[in-house]
C-alpha positions in Angstrom: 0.0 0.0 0.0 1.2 3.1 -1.1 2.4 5.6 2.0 -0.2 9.0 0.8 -0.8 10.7 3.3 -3.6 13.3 4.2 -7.2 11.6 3.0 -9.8 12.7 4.6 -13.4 10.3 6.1 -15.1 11.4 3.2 -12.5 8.9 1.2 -14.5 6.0 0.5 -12.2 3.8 -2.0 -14.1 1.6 -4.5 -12.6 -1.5 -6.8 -16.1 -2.2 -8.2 -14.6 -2.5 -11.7 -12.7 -6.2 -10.6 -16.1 -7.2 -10.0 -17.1 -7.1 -14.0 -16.4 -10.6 -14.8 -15.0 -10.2 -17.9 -11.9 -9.0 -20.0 -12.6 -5.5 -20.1 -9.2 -4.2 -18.3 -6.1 -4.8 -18.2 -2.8 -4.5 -15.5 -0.7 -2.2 -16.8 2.3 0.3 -15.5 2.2 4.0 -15.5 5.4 5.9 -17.5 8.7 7.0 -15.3 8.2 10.7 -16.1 11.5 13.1 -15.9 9.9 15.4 -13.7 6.5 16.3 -12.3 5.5 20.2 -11.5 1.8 20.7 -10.2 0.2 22.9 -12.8 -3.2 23.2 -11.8 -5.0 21.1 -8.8 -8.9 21.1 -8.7 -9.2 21.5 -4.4 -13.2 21.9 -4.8 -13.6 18.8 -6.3 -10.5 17.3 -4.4 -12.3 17.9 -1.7 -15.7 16.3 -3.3 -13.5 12.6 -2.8 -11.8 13.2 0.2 -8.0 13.9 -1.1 -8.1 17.6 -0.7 -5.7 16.8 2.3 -3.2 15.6 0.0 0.2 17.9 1.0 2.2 18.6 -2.6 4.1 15.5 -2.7 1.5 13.1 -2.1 -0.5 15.0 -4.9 2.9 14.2 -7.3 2.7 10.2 -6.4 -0.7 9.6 -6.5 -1.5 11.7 -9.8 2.1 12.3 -11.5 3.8 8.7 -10.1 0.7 6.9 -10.0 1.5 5.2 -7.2 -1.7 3.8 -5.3 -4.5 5.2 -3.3 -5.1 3.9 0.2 -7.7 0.6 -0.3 -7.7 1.1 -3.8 -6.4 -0.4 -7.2 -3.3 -1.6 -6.8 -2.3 -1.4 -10.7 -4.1 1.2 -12.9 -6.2 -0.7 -15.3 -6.1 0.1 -19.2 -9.4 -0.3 -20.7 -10.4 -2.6 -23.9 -13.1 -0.9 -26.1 -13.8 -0.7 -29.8 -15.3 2.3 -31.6 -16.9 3.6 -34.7 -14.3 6.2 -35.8 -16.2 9.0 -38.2 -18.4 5.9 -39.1 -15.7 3.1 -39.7 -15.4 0.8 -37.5 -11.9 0.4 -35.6 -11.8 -2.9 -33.5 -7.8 -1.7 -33.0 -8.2 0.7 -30.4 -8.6 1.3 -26.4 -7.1 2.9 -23.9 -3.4 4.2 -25.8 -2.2 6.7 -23.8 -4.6 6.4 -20.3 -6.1 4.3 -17.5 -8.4 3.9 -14.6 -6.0 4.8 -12.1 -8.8 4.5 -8.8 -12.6 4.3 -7.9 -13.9 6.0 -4.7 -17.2 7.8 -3.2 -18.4 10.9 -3.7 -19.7 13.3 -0.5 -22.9 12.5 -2.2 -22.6 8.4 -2.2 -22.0 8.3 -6.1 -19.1 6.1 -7.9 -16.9 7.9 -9.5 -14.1 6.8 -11.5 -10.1 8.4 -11.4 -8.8 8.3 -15.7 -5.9 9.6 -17.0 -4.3 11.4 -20.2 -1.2 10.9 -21.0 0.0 8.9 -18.5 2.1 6.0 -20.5 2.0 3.3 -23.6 -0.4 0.4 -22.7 -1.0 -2.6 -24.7 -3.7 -0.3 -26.6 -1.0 2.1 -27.4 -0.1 0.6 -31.6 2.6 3.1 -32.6 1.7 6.1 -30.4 3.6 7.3 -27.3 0.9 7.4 -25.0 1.5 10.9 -24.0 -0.5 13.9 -23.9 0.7 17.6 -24.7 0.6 19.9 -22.1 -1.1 22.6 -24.4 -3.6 19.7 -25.0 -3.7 19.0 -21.1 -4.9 23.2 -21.0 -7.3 22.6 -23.2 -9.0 20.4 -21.2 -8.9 22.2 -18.0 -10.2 24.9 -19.4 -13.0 22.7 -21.4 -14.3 21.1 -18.6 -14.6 24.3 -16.5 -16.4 26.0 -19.0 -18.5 23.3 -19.7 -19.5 23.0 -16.0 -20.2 26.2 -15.3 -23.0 26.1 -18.3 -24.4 23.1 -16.8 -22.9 20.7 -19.0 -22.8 17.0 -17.2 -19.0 16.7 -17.8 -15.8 15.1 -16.7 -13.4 17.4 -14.0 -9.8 18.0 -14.6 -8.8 17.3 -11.4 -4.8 16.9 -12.2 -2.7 18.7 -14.7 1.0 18.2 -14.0 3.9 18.6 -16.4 6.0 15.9 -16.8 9.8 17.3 -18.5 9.4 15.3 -21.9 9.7 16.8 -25.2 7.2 15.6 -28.1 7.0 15.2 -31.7 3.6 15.4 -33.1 2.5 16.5 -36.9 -0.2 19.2 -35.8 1.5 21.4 -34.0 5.0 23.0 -33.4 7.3 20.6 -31.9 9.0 19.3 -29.7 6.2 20.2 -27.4 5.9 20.0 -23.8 4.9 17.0 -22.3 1.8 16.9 -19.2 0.1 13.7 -17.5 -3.9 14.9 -16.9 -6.2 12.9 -14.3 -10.1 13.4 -15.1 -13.1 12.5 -12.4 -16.0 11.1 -13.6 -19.1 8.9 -13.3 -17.8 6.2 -15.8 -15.7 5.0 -18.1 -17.5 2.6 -19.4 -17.9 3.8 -23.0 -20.3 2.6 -26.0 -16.9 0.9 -27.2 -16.4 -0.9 -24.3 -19.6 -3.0 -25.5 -19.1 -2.9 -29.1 -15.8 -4.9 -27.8 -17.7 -7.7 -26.3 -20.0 -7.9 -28.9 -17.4 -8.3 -31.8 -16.4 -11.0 -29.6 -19.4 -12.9 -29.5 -18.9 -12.6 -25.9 -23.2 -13.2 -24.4 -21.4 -13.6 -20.9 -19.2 -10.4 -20.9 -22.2 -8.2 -22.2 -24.4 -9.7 -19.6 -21.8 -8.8 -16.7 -21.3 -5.3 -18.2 -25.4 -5.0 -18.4 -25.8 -5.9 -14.3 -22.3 -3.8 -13.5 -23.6 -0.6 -15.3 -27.1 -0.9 -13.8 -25.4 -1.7 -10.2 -22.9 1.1 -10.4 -25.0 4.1 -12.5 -28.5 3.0 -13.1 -29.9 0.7 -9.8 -33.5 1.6 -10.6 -33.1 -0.3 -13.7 -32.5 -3.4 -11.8 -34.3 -6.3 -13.6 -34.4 -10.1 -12.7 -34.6 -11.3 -16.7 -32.0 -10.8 -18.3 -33.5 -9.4 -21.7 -35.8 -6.9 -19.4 -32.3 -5.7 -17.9 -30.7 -4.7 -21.1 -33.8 -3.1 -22.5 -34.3 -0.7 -19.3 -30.3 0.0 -19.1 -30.9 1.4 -23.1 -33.6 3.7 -21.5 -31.4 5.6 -19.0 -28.6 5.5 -21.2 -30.7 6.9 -24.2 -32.5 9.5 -21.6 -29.1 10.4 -20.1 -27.4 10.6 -23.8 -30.4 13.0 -24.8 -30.0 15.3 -22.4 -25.9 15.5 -22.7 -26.5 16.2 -26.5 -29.4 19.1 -25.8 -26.8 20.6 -23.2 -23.9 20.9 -25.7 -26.3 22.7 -27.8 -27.4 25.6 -25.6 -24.0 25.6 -24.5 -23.0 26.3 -28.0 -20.3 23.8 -27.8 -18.6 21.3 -30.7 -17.4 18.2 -29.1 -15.3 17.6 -32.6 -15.0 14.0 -32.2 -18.2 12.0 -31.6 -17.0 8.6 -32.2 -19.0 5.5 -30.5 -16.0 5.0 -28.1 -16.0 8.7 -26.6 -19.5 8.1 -25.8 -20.1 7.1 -22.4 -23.5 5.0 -20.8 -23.5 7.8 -17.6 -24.3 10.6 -20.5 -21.0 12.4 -19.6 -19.1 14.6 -22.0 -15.5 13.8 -21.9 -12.3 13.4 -23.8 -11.7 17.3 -25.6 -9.4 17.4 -28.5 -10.5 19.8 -31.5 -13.6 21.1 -29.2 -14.6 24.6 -30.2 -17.1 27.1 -28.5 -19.5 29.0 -31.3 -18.4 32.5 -31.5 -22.1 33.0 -33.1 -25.0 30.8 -34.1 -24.1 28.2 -37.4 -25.1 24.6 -37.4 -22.8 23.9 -40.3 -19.9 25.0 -37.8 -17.1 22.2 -37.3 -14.4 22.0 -34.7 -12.3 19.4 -36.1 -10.1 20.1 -39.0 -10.0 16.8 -40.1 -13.6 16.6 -40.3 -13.5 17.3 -43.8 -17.2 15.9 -44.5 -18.4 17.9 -41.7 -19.9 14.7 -39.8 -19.8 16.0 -36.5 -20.6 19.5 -36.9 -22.3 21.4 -34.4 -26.1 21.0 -36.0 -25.7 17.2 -36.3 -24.4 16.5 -32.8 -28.2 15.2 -31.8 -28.4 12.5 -34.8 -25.0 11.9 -34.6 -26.0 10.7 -30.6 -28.8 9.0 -32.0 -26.4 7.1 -34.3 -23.8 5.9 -31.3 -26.9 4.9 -29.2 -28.0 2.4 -32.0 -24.9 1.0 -32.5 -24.8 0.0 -28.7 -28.9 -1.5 -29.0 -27.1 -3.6 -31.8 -24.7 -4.4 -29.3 -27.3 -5.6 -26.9 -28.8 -7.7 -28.7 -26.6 -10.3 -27.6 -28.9 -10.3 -24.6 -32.0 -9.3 -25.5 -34.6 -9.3 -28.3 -34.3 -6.3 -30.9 -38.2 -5.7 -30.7 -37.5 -4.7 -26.5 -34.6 -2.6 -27.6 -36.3 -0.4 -30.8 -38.9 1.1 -29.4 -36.5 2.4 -26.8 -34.6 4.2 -29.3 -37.7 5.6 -30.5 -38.1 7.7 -26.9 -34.8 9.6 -28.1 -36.6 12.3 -30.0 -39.1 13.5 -27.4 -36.5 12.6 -24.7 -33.6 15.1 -26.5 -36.9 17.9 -27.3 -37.7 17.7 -23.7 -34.3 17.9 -22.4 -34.0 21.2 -25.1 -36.4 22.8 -23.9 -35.6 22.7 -20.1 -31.8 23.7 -20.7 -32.8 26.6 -23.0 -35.1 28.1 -20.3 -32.7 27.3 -17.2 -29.8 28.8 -19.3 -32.0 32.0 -19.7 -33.1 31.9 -16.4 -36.7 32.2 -16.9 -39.4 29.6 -16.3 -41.3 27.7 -19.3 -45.3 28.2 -19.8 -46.6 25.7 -22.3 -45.2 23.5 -25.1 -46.5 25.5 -27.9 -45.5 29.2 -26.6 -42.0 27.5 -25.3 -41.6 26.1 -29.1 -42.5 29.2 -31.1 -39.8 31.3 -28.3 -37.3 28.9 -29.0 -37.9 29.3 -33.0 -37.8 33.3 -32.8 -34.6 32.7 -30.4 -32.4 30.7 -32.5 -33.8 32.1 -36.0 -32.7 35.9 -34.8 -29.3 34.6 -33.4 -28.6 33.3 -36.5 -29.7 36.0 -38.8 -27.9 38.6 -36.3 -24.9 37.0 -35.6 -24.5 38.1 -31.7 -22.2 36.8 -29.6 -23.9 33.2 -28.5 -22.8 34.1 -25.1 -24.1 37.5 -25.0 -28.0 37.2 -25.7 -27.8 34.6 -22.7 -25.7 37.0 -20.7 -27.4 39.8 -21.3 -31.3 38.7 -20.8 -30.3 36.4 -18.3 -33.3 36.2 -15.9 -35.4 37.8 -18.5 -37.4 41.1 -17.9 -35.5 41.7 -14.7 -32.0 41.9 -16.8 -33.9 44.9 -19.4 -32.3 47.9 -18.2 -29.2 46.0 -18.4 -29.6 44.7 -22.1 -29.6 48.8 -22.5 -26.2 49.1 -21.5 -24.7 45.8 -23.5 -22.8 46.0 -26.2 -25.0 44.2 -28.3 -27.8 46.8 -27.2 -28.2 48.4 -31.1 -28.7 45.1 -32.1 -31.7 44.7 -29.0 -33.0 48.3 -30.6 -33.4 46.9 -34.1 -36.8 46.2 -34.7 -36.5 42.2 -35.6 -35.7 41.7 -32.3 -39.1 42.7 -30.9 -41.3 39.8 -30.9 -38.4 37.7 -28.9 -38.1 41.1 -26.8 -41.9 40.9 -26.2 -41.4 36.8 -25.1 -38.5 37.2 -23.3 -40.1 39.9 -21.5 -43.1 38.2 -20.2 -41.2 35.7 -18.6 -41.0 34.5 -14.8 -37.3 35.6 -14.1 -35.9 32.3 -11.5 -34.0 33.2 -8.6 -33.7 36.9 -9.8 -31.0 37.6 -7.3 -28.9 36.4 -9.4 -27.9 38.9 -10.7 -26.6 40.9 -7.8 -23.6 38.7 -8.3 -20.8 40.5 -9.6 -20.3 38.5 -12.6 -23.5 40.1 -13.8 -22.1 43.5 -13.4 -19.6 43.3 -16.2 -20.6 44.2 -20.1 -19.7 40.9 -21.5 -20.1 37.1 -20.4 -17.4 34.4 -20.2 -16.2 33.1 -23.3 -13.5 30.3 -24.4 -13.5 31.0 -27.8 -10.4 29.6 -29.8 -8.3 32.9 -29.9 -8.5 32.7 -26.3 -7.4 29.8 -25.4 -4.8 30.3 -28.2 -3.4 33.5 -26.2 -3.2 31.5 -22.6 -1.3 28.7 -24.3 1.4 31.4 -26.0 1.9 33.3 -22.8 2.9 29.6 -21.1 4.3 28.3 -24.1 6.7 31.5 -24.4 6.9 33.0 -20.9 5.9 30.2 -18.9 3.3 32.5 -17.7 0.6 30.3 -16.1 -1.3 34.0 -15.2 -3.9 34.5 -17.8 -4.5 30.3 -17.3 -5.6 30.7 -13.8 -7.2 34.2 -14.2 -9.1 32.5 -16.8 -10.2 29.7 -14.5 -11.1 31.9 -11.4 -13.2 34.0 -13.9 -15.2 30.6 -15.3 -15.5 29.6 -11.5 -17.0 32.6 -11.2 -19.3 32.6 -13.6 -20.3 29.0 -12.4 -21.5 30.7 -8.9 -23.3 33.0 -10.5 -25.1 31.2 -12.7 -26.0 28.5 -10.7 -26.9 25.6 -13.1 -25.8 22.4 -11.4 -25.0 19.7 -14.2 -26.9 16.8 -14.2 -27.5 13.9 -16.0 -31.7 14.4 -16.3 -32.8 18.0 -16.2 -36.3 18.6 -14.1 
């Protein structure tokens, strides 16, 4: 057992994933790094699991040595999944440059799961390095802050420490520095993961992953038959996968990479590479540069879902019939509309009437940010809470474009709205002209200042100023909106 020090009673270590029955993970060792310097250390949610205790050095060998947790895994476990990769199947991949390093508790009871980036080749890793750039490693700190903050169910950086190596890669300037990342979330257990098992012909491995996903995530699914079990695991997995899809709309965020095996069963958003934040309102808008055919631009993020959540009902049908499973896809539609519709109005900060007056606001919303191009941020900002943020719109800088007269029938429906929790807005955040953004000059302009000056400044400032704007707002992520 490893000698870290500094956990508090709220650590409650888990090893639940031995417990799946079937080849799904595998032992493997963590990479001898030159050096490991703390970049950035997430203390709230540190404290969340217990390890906010954790003096400097301990932090280093748990999340930059990798050496064990009290009670917990005693090797970090690289995980076997396949994937549909921009729609071609890839049975050649898993976890390449990661691993579940630990389970534990929440302070709410909840299983949570310790993965890394960049932490080391694994069996998984074919000719990569299995490291991760340290400009990539700031991209996802600042990712899944941003995403939080707009209510986005989402992994948390928790770890981003920089490791001394120098790497090549063909996509940006190199050598580049070198960072190991540890991310907290619900699951790991990916779409991919059962595409595996299914490639396999493996019936008893699906079946263990079925009761080990509706043990861990989904207990009320709990079912006695077998084929029952599978079909009501699809429903909280296609209700959960819904609502993750409607939430990176509102947020106006491009995942970039949908593939079946960065798709999760908890309904998470994880894993940010080309990601990109909408400067304004384009569906055809695409993050990834490679995505040459525009597959996973921002408008087809909901059928591209969809898609994923078939492939795993084909996947289930090892264990149960495809008539229990197809009419449980059908439930996406009004499960994603529904899930729209309460994120628009808690994002605004206003309360919904009925269907049809929420559906024609949410037409004359997204038609006028479109045809006007404002910030996609900056409506939200700026009529957050409705008719009690008015005199406020006055003072935006967007407020000619509030003046022009297309803009007054959404003025007139935005204004007879129920503001929620109006006091709100006495928070400072609302007292500034413009919102939060991580727009991709941004994060361009934090990376040159460490890339150049090792300045870390703007990177922090940045992340108080999100953590801000999280308080403010108040939207608290969750997998199934009310």
């Amino acid at each position: 057992m490893a000698n870290i020090q500094g956990v508090s009673e709220v650590y409650v270590p888990e090893t639940k994933i031995l417990n799946v029955g079937s080849d799904i993970a595998f032992p493997v060792s963590p990479a001898n790094f030159p050096t490991t310097q703390l970049r950035y250390r997430n203390q709230r949610w540190a404290t969340k699991i217990g390890l906010a205790g954790l003096s400097e050095k301990d932090w280093l060998a748990a999340f930059g040595r990798f050496e064990p947790l009290p009670g917990n895994l005693q090797k970090p476990l690289a995980l076997a999944y396949h994937g549909h990769q921009f729609g071609v199947y890839n049975p050649e991949i898993g976890d390449g440059r990661g691993f579940l390093y630990a389970q534990m508790r929440d302070d709410a009871g909840r299983l949570l799961d310790l993965g890394t980036k960049g932490s080391g080749r694994t069996p998984f890793s074919r000719s990569g390095d299995g490291r991760l750039t340290l400009k990539g490693g700031v991209r996802e700190a600042l990712a899944t802050s941003m995403l939080e903050a707009l209510g986005v169910y989402t992994s948390k950086t928790l770890s981003l420490i920089e490791t001394g190596e120098a790497l090549e890669r063909n996509d940006e300037p190199s050598p580049t520095r070198s960072a190991v990342l540890v991310r907290l979330q619900h699951s790991h257990i990916r779409f991919g993961t059962f595409q595996r098992l299914a490639y396999l012909d493996d019936r008893e491995g699906i079946e263990a992953l079925v009761r080990y996903c509706i043990e861990c995530y989904f207990p009320t699914a709990a079912r006695e038959d077998l084929d029952d079990a599978a079909a009501a695991l699809l429903t909280e997995v296609v209700a959960a996968t819904a609502s993750l899809a409607a939430s990176w709309m509102i947020a106006g965020f491009v995942h970039g990479v949908l593939n079946t095996d960065n798709m999760v069963v908890t309904g998470e958003s994880f894993d940010y590479g080309p990601y990109r934040f909408l400067p304004t309102s384009d569906p055809n808008f695409v993050a990834a540069y490679f995505d040459s055919e525009g597959l996973y631009r921002f408008g087809r993020q909901p059928t591209r879902a969809l898609w994923n959540l078939q492939q795993l009902a084909g996947c289930l049908t090892l264990v149960c019939a495809p008539e229990k499973l197809e009419p449980v896809l059908q439930t996406y539609t009004a499960a994603y509309a529904a899930a729209f519709r309460s994120r628009i109005f808690e994002r605004l900060g206003v309360a919904r009437t009925n269907i049809d007056d929420d559906t024609s606001f949410m037409q004359d919303l997204f038609s006028w940010m479109t045809k006007s191009q404002i910030g996609w941020s900056q409506l939200f900002f700026d009529w957050f809470c409705g008719p009690a943020s008015a005199a406020r719109a006055t003072s935006s800088p967007a407020a000619a474009l509030y003046e022009d007269s297309s803009f007054s029938s959404l003025k007139a429906g935005l204004m007879r709205r129920t503001p929620i929790r109006p006091e709100r807005l006495d928070d400072e955040h609302f007292q500034h002209e413009r919102p939060q953004t991580l727009e991709i000059d941004e994060i361009e302009a934090i990376w040159a200042a460490i890339d150049t000056n090792d300045d870390w400044s703007a990177f922090e400032s940045k992340l108080d100023a999100i953590d801000a704007a999280r308080t403010a707002f108040g939207l608290t992520p969750k997998p199934f909106p009310e």
